[in-house]
C-alpha positions in Angstrom: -18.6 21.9 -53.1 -22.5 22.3 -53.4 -24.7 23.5 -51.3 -26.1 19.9 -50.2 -22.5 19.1 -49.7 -22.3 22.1 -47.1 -26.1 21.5 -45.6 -24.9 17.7 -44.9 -21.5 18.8 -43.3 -23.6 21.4 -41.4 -25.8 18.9 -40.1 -23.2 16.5 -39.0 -21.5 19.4 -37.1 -24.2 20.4 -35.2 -25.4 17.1 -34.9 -29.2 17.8 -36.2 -31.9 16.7 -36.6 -35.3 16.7 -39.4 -37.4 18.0 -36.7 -34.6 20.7 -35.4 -33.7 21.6 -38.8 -37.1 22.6 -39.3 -37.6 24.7 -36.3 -34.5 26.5 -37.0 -36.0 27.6 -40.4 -39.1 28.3 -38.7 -36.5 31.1 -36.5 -36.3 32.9 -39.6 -39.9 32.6 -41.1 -39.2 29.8 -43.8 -41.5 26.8 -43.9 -40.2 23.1 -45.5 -41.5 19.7 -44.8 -39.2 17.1 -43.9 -39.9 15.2 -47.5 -38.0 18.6 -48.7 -35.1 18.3 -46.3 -34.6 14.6 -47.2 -34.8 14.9 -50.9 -31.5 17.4 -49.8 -29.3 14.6 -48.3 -29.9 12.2 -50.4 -27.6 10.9 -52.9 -27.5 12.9 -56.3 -28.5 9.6 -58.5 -31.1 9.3 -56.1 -34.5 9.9 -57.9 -35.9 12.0 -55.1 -32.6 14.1 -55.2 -33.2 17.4 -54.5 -30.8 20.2 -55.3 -30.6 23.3 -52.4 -30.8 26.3 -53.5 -29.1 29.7 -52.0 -32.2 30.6 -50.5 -32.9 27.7 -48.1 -29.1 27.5 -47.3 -29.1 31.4 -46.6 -32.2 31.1 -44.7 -30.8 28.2 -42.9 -27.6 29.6 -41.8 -29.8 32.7 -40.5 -32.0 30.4 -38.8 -28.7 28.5 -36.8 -27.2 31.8 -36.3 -30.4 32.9 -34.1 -30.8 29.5 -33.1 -27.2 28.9 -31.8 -26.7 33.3 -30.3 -30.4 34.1 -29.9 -32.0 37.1 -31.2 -30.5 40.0 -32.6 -31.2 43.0 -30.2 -33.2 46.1 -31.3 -30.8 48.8 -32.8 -31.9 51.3 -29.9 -31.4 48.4 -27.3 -28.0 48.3 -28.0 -27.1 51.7 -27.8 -28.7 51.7 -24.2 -26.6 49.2 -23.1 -23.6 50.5 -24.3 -24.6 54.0 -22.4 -24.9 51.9 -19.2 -21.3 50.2 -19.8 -19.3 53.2 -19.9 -21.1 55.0 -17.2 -19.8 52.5 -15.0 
């Protein structure tokens, strides 16, 4: 399975969009157009195939991680709130 494989089967699951696909790379600082993130789901005999690399699938399942928990809290957040919990 390649990586467009997974990125289509991702999209499907989440049911996403070009425009949400984008904003969810934007989460994590990555910039693509949406010529890019076609030229990903097309076919491979396709002349405007694209393949995706490990970096835009990593940064994308970063992106959909934030996008789908929210933020990662500060490391000295987190020990604060833990403090709280077991003083109660």
């Amino acid at each position: 399975m390649t990586n467009n494989d997974i990125f289509k089967k991702l999209r499907v699951a989440h049911k996403l969009r070009d425009d949400d696909i984008i904003k969810i790379l934007a989460l994590v600082d990555f910039r693509i157009s949406k010529s890019e993130i076609n030229a990903f789901f097309r076919k491979e005999d396709h002349p405007k195939y694209m393949k995706c690399g490990d970096q835009i699938l990593r940064n994308f399942l970063n992106g959909l991680i934030i996008h789908l928990r929210g933020p990662m809290p500060k490391k000295g957040d987190s020990n604060k709130s833990k403090q709280k919990k077991s003083n109660i």
